[in-house]
C-alpha positions in Angstrom: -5.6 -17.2 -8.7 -8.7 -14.9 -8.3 -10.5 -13.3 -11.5 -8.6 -9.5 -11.3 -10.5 -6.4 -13.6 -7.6 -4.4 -14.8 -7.6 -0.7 -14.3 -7.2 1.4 -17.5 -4.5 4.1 -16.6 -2.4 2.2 -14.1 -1.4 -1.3 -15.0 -2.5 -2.7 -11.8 -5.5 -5.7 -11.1 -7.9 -5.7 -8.2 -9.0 -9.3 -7.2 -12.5 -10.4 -7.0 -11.8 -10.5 -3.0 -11.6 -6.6 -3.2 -14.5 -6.2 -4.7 -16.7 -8.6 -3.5 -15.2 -7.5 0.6 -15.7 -3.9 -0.3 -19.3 -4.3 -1.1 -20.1 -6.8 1.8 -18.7 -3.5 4.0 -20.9 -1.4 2.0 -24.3 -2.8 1.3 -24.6 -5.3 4.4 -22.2 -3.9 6.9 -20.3 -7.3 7.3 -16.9 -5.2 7.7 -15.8 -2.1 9.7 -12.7 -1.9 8.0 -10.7 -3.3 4.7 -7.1 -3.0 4.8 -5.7 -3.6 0.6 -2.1 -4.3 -0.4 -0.6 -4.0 -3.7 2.4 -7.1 -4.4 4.6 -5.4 -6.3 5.9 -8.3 -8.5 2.5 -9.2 -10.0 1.3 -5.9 -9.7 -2.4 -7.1 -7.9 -4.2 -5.5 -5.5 -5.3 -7.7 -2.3 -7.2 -7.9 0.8 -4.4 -8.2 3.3 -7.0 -7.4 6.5 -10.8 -7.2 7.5 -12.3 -6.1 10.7 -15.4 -7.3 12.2 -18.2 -4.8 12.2 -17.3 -4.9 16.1 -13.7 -3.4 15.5 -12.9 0.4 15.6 -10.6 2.7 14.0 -8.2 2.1 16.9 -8.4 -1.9 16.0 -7.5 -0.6 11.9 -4.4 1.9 13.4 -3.3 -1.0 15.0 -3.4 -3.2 12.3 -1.7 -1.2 9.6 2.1 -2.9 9.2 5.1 -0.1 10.8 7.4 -1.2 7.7 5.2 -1.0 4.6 2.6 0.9 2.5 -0.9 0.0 2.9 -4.6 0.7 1.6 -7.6 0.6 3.7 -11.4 2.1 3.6 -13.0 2.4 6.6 -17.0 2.2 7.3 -17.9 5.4 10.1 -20.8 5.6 11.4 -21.9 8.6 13.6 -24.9 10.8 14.9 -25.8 13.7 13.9 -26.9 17.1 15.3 -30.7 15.7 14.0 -30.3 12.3 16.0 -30.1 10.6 12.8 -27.7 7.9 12.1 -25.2 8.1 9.4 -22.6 6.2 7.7 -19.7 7.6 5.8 -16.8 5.7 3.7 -13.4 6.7 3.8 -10.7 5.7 1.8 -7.3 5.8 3.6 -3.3 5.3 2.0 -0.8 4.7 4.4 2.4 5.1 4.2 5.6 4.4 6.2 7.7 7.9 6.5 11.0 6.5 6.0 10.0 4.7 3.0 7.7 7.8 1.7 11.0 9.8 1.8 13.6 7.0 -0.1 11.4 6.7 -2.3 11.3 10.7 -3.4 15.3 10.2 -3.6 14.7 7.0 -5.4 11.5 6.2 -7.0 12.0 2.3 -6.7 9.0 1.3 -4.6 6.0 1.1 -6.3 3.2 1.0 -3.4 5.0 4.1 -1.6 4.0 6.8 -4.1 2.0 10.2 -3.5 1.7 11.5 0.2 -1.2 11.0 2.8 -4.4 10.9 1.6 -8.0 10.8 3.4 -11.2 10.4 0.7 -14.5 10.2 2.0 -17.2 8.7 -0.5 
């Protein structure tokens, strides 16, 4: 098993694959995207998906399972008013509705918590 760094306040470990994917996306724009999951029993965090700096946000929709919670950050790169090229991180939790919702009745799955969230770094 991979070297995990465990986070202080959660109980969870991210792998060395996290890290080490997240700052090839970052630093030498290897990735487009980085979809994470979290396996519940050993309570690690994992690269489940990357996508080619070719892919689009259309290629990480598709991607994203229709049963099951998932983690992703996504590299955008735009234009702006200036004609100068940008590049902007965003960090993206999906979650499955029907799951979101069974899990407000019963708080058993522990990848399904909290609601939609969009974080740009």
């Amino acid at each position: 098993m991979a070297m995990a760094f465990k986070m202080a306040t959660t109980g969870m470990w991210v792998t060395d694959e996290c890290k080490n994917s997240f700052m090839e996306m970052k630093w030498k724009k290897v990735h487009r995207y980085i979809v994470f999951k979290i396996e519940e029993k050993s309570r690690l965090v994992t690269v489940d998906k990357v996508g080619g700096p070719g892919e689009s946000y259309d290629d990480l929709a598709a991607s994203l399972p229709t049963d099951d919670c998932r983690y992703a950050v996504f590299d955008f790169d735009f234009v702006t008013v200036d004609n100068c090229r940008k590049s902007k991180i965003f960090f993206i939790a999906w979650y499955v509705l029907s799951l979101l919702f069974s899990n407000i009745l019963s708080p058993t799955c522990g990848t399904c918590q909290g609601f939609l969230i969009l974080y740009r770094f």
